[in-house]
N, CA, C and O atoms as a CHARMM CRD file, in Angstrom:
* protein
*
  296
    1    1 UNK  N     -3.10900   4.83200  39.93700 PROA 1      0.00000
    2    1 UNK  CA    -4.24300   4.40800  39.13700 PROA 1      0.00000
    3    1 UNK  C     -4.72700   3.05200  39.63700 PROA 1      0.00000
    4    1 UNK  O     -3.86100   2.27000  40.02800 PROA 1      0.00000
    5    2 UNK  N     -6.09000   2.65500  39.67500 PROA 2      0.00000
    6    2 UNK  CA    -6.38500   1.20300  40.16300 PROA 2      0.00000
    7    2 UNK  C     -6.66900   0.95500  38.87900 PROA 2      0.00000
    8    2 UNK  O     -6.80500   1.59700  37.83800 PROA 2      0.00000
    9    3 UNK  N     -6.73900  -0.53300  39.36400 PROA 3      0.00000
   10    3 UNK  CA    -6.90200  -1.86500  38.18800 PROA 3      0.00000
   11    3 UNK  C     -8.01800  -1.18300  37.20700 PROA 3      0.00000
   12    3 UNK  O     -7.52500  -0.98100  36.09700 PROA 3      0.00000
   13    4 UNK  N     -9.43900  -0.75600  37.30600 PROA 4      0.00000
   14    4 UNK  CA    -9.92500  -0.58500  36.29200 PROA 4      0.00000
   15    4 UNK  C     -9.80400   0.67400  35.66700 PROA 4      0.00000
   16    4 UNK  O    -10.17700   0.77800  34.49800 PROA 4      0.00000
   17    5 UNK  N     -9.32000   1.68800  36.29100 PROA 5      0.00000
   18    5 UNK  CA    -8.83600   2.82200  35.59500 PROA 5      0.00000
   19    5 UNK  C     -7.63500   2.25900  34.51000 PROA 5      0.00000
   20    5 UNK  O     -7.27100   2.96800  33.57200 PROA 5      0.00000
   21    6 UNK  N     -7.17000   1.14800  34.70900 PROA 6      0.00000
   22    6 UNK  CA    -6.00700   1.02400  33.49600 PROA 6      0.00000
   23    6 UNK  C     -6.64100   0.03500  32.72800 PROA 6      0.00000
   24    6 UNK  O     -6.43200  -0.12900  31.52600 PROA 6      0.00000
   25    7 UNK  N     -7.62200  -0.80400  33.59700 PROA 7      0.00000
   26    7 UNK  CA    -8.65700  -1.62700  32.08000 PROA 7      0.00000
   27    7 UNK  C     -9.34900  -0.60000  30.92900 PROA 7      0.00000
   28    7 UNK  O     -9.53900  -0.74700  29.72100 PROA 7      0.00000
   29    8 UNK  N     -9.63200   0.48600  31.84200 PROA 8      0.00000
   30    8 UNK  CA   -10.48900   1.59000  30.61200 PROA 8      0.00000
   31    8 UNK  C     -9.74600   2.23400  29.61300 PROA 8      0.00000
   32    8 UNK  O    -10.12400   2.55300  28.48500 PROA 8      0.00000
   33    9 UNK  N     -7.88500   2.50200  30.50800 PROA 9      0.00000
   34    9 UNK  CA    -7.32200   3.00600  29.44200 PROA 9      0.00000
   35    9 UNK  C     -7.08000   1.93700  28.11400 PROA 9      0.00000
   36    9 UNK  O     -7.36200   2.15400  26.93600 PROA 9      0.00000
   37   10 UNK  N     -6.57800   0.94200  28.60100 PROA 10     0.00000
   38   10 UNK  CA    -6.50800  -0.09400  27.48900 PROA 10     0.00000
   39   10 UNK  C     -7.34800  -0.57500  26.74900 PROA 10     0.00000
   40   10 UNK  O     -6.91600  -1.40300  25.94800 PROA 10     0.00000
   41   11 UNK  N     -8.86000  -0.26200  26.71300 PROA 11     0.00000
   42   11 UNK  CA   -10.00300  -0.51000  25.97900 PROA 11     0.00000
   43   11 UNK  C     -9.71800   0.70000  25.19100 PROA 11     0.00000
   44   11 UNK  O     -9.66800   0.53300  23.97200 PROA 11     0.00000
   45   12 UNK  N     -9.52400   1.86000  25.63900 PROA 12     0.00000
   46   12 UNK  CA    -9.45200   3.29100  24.67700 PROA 12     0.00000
   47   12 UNK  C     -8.16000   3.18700  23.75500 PROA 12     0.00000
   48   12 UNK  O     -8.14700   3.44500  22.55100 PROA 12     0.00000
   49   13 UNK  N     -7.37800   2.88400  24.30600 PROA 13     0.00000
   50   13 UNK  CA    -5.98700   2.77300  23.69000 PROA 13     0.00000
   51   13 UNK  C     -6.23000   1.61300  22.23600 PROA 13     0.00000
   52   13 UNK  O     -5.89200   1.82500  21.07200 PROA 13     0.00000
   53   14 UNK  N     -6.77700   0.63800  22.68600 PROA 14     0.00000
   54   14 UNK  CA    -6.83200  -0.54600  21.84100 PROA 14     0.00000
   55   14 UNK  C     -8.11200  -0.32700  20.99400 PROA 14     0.00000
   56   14 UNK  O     -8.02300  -1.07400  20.02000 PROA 14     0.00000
   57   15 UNK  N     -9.14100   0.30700  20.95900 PROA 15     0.00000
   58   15 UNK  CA   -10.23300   0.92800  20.45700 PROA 15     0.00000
   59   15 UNK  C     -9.11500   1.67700  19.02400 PROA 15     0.00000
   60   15 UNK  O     -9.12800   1.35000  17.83800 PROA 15     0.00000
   61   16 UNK  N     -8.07600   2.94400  19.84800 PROA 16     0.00000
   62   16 UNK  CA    -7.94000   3.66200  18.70200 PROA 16     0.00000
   63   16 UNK  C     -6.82600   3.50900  17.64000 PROA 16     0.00000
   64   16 UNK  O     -6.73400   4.11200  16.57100 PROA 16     0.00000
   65   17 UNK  N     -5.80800   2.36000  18.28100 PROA 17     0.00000
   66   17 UNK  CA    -5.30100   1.57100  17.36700 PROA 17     0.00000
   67   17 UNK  C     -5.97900   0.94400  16.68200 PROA 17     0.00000
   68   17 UNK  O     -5.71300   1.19500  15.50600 PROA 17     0.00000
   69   18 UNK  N     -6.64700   0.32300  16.77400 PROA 18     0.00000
   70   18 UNK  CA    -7.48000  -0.18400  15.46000 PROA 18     0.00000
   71   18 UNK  C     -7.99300   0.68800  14.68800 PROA 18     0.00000
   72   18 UNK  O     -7.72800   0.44700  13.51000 PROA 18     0.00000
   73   19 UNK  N     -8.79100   1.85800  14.89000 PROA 19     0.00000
   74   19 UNK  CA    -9.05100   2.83900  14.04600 PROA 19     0.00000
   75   19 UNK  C     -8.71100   3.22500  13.23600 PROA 19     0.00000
   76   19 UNK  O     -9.24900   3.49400  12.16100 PROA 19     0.00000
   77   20 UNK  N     -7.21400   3.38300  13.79800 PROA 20     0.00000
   78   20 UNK  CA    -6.14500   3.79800  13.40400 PROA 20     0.00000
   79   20 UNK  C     -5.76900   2.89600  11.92800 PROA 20     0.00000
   80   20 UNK  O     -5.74700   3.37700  10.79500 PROA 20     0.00000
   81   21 UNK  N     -5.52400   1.64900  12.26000 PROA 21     0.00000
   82   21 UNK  CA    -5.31600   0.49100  11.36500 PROA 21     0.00000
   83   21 UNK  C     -6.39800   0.94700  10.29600 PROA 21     0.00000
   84   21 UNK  O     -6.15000   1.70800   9.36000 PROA 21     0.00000
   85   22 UNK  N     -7.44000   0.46400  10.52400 PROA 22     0.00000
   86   22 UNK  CA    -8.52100   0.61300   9.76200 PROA 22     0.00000
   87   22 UNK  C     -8.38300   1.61200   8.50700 PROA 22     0.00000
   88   22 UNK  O     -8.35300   1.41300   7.29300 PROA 22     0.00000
   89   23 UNK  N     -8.29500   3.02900   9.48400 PROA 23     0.00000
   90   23 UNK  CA    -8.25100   4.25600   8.58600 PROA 23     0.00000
   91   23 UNK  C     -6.65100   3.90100   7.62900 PROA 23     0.00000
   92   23 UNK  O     -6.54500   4.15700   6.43000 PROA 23     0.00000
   93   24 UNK  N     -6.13400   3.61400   8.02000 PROA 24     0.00000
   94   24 UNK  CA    -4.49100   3.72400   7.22800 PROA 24     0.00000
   95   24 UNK  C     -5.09900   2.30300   6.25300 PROA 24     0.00000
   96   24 UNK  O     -4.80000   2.68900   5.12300 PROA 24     0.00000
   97   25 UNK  N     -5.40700   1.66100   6.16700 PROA 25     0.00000
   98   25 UNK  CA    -5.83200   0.21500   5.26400 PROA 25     0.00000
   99   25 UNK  C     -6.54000   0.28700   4.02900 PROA 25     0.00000
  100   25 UNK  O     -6.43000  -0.18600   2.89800 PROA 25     0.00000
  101   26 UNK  N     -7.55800   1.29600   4.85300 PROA 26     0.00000
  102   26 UNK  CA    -8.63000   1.51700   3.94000 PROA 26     0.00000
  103   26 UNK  C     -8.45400   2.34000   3.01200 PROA 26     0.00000
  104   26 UNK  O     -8.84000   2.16800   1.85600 PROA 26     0.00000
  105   27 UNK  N     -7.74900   3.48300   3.50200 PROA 27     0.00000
  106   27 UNK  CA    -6.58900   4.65000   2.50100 PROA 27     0.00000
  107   27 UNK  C     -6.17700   4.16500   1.49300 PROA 27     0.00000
  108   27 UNK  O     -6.34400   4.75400   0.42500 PROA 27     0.00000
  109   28 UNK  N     -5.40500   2.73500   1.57500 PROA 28     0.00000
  110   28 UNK  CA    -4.31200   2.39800   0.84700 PROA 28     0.00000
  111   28 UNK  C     -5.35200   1.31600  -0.06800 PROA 28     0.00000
  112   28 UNK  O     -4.93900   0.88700  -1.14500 PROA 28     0.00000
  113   29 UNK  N     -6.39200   1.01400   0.32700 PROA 29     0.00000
  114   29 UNK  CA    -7.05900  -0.02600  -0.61300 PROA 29     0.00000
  115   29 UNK  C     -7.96000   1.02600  -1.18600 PROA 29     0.00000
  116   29 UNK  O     -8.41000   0.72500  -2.29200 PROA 29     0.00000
  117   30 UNK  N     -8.28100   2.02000  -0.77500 PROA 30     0.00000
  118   30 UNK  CA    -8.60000   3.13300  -1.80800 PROA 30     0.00000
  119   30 UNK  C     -7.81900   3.79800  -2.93100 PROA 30     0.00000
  120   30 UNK  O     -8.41900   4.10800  -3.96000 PROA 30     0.00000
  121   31 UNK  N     -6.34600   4.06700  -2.77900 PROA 31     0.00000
  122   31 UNK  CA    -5.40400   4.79100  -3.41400 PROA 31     0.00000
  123   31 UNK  C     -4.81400   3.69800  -4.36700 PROA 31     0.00000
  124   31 UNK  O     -3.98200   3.94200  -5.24100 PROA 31     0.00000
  125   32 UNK  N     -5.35100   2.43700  -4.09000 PROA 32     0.00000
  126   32 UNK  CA    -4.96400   1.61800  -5.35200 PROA 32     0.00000
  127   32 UNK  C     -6.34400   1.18000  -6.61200 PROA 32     0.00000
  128   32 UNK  O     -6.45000   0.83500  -7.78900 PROA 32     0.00000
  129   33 UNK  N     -7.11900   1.44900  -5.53500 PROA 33     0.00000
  130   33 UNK  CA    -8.09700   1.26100  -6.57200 PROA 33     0.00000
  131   33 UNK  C     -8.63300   2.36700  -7.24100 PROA 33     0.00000
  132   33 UNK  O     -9.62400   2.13200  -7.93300 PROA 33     0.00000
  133   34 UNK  N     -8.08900   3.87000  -7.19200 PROA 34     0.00000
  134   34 UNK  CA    -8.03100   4.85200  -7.88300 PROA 34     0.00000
  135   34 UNK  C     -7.33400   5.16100  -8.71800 PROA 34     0.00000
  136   34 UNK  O     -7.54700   5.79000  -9.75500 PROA 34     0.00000
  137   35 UNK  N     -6.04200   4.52800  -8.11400 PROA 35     0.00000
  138   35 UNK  CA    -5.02400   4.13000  -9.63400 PROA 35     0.00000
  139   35 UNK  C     -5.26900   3.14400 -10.74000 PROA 35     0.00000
  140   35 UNK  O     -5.03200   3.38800 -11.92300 PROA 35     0.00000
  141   36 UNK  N     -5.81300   1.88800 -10.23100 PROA 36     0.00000
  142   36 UNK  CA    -6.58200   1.44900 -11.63900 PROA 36     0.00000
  143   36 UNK  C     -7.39900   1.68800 -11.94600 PROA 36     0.00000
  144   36 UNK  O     -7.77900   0.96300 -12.86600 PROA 36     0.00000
  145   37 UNK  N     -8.63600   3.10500 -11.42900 PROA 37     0.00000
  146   37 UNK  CA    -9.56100   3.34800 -12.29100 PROA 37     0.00000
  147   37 UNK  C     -8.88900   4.71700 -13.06400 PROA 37     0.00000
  148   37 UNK  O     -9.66000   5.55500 -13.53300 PROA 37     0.00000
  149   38 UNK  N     -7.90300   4.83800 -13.13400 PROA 38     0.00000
  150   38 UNK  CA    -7.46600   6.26900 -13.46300 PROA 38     0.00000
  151   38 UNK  C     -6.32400   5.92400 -14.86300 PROA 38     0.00000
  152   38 UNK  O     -5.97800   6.55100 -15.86500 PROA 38     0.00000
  153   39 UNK  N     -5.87900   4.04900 -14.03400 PROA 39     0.00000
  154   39 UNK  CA    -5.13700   3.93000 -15.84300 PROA 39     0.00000
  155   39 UNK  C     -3.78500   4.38100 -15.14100 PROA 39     0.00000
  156   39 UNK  O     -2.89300   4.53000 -15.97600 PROA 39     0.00000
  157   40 UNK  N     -3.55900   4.52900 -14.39500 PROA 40     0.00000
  158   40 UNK  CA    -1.78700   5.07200 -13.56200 PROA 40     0.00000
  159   40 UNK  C     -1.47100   3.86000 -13.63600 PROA 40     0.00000
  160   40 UNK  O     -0.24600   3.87500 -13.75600 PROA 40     0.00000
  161   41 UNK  N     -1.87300   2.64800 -13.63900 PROA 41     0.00000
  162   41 UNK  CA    -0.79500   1.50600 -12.85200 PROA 41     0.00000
  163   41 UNK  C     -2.27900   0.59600 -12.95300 PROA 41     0.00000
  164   41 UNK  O     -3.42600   0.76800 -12.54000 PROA 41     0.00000
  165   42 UNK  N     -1.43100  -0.66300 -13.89300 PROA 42     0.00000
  166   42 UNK  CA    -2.88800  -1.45200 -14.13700 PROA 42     0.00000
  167   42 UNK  C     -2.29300  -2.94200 -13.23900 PROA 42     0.00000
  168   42 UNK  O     -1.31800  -3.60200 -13.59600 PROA 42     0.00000
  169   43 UNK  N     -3.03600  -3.19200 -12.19300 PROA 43     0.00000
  170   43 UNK  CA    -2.62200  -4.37200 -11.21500 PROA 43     0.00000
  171   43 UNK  C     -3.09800  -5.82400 -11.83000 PROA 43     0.00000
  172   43 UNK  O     -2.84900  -6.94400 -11.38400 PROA 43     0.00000
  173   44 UNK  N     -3.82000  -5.47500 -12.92900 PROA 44     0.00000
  174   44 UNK  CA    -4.09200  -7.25400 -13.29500 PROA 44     0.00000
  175   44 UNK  C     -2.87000  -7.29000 -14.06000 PROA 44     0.00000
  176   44 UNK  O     -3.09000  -8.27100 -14.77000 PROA 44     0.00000
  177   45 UNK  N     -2.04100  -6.98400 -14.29600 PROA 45     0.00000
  178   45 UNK  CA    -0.45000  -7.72700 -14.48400 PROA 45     0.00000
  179   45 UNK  C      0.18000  -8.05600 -13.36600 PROA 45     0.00000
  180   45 UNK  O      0.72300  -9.14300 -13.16500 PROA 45     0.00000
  181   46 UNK  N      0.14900  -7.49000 -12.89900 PROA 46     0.00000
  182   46 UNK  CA     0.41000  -8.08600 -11.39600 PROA 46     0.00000
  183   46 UNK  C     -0.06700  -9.13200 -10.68400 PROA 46     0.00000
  184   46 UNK  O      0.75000  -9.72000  -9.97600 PROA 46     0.00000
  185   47 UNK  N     -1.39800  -9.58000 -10.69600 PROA 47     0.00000
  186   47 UNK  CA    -2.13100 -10.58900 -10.26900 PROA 47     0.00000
  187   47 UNK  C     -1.50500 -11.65300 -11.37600 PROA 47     0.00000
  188   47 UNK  O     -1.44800 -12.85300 -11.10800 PROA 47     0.00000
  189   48 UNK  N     -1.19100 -11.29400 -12.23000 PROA 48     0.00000
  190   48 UNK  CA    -0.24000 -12.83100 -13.58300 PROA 48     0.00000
  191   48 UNK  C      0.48900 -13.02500 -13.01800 PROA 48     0.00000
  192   48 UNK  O      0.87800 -14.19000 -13.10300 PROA 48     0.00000
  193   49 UNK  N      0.98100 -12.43300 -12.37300 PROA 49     0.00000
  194   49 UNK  CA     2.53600 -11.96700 -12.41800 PROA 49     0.00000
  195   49 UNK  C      2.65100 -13.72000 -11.42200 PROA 49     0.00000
  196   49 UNK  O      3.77700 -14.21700 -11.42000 PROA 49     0.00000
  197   50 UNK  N      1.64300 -14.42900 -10.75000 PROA 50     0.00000
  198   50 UNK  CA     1.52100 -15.58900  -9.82200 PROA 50     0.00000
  199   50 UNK  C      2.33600 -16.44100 -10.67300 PROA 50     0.00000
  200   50 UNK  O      3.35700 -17.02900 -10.31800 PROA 50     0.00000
  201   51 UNK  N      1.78900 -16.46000 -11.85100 PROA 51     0.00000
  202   51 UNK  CA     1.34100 -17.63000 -12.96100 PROA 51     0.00000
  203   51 UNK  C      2.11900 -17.28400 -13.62200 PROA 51     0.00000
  204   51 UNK  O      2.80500 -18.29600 -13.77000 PROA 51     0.00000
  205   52 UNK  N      2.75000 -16.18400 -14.43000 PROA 52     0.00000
  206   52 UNK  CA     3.38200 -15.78700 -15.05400 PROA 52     0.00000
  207   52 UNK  C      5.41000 -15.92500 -14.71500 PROA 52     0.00000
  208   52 UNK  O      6.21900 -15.69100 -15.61300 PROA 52     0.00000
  209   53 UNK  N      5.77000 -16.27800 -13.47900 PROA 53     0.00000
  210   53 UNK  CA     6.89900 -15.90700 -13.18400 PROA 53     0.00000
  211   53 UNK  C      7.69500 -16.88800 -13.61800 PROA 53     0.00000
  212   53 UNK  O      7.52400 -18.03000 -13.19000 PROA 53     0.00000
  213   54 UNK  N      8.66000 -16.61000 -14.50500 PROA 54     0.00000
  214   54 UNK  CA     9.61500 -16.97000 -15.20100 PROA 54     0.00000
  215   54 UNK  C     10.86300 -16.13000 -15.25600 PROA 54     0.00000
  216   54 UNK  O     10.79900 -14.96700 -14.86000 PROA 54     0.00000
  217   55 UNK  N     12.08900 -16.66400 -15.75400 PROA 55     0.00000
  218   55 UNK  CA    13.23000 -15.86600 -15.18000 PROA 55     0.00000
  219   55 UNK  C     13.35800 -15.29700 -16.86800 PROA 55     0.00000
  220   55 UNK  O     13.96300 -14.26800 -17.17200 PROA 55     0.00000
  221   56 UNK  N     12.76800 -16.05800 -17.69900 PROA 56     0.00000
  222   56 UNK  CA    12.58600 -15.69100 -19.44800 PROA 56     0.00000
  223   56 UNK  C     11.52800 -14.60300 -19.67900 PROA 56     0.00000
  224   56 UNK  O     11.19500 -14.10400 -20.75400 PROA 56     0.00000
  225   57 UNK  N     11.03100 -14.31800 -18.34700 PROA 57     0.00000
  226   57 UNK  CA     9.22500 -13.22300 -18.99000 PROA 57     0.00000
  227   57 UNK  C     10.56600 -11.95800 -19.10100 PROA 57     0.00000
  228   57 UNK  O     11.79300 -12.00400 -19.00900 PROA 57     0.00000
  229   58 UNK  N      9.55200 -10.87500 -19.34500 PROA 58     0.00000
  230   58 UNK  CA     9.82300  -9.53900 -19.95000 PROA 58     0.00000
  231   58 UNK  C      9.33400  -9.21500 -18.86900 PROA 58     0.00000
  232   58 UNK  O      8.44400  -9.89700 -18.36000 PROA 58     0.00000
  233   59 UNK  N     10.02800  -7.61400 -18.03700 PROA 59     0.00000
  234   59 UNK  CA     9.74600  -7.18900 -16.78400 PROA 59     0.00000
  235   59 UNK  C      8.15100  -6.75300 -17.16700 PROA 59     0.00000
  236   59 UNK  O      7.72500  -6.79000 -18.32100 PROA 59     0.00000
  237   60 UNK  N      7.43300  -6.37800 -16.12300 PROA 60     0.00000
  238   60 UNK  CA     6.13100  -5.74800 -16.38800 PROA 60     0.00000
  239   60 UNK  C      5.93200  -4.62100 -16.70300 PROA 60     0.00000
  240   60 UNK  O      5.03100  -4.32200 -17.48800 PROA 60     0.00000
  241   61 UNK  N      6.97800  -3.48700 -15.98900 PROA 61     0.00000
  242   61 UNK  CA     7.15800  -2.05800 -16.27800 PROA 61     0.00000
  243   61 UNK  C      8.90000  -1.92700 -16.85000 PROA 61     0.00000
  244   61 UNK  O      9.88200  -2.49100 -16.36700 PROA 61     0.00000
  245   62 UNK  N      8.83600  -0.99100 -18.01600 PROA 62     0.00000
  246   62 UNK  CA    10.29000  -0.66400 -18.04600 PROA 62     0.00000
  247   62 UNK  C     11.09400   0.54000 -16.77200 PROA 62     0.00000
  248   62 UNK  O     10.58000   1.38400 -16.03800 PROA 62     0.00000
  249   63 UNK  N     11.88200   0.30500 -16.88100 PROA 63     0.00000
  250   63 UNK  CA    12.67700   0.97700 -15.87200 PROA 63     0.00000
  251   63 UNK  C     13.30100   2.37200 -15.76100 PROA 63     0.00000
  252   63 UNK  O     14.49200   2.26100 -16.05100 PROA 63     0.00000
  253   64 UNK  N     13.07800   3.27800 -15.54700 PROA 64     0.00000
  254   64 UNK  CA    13.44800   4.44100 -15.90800 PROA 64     0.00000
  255   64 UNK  C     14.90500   5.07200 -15.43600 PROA 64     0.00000
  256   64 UNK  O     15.22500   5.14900 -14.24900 PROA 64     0.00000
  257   65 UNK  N     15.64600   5.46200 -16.40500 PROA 65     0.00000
  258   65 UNK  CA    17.46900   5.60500 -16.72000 PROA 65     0.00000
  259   65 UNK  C     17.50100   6.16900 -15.33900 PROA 65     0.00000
  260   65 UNK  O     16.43500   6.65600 -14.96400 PROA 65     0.00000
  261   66 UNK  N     18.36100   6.19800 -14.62500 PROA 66     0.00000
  262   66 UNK  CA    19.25300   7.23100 -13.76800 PROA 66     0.00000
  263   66 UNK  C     19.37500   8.52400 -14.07000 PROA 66     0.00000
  264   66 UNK  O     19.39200   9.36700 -13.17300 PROA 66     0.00000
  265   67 UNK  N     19.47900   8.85800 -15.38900 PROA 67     0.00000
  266   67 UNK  CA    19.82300  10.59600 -15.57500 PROA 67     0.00000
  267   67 UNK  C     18.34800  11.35400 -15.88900 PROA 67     0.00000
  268   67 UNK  O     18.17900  12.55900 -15.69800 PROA 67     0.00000
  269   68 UNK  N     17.34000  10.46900 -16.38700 PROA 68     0.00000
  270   68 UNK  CA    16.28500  10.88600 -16.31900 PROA 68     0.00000
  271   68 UNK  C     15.63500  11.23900 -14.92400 PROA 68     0.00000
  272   68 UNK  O     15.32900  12.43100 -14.96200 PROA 68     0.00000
  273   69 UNK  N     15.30100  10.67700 -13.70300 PROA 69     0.00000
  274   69 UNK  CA    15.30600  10.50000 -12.58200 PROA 69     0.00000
  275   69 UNK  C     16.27200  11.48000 -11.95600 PROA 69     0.00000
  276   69 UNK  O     16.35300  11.39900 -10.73000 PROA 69     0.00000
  277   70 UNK  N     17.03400  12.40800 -12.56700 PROA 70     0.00000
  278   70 UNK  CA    18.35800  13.07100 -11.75000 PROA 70     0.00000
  279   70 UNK  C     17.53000  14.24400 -12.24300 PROA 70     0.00000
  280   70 UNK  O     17.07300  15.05600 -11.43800 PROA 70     0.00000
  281   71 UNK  N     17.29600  14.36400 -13.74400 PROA 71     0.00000
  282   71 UNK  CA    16.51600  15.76000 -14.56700 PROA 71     0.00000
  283   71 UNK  C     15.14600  16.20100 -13.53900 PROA 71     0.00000
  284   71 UNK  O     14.85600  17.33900 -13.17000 PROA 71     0.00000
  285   72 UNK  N     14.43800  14.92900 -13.22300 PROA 72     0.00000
  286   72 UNK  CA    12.90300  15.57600 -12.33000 PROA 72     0.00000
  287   72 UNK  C     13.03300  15.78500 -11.09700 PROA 72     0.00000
  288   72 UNK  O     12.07800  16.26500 -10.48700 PROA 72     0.00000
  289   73 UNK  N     14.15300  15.50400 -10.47200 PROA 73     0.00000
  290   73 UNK  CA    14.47300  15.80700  -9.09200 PROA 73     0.00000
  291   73 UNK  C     15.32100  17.54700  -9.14800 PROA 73     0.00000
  292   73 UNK  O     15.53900  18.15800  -8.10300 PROA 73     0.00000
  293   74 UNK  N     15.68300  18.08600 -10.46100 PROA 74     0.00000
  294   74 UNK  CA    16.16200  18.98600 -10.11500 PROA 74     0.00000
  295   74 UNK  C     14.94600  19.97800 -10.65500 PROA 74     0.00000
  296   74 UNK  O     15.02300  21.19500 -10.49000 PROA 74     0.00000
């Protein structure tokens, strides 16, 4: 291969990693902001959570038992 046959691959290569990035980012800043319009999981406790952190606060979500978690897996 000469020199610019491997400059072109690395423009293509580096083109579709980013894409790549992009598409996987944008997914995930979609799939959260469908969960708080849907009421699954409300993130402005989370954004407190800055201001809020104390070793005295109350967790944000309760925690769900072990045997419960054993029942939906079977």
């Amino acid at each position: 291969m000469t020199h610019q046959e491997l400059v072109d691959l690395q423009g293509y290569v580096k083109f579709f990693v980013i894409l790549v990035v992009f598409i996987v980012f944008y997914s995930y800043a979609y799939s959260i902001y469908k969960r708080d319009k849907s009421g699954e999981r409300d993130f402005e406790k989370y954004s407190h959570l800055v201001h809020d952190d104390s070793i005295n606060d109350e967790p944000l979500e309760k925690r769900k038992e072990k045997k419960e978690e054993d029942k939906k897996e079977i």
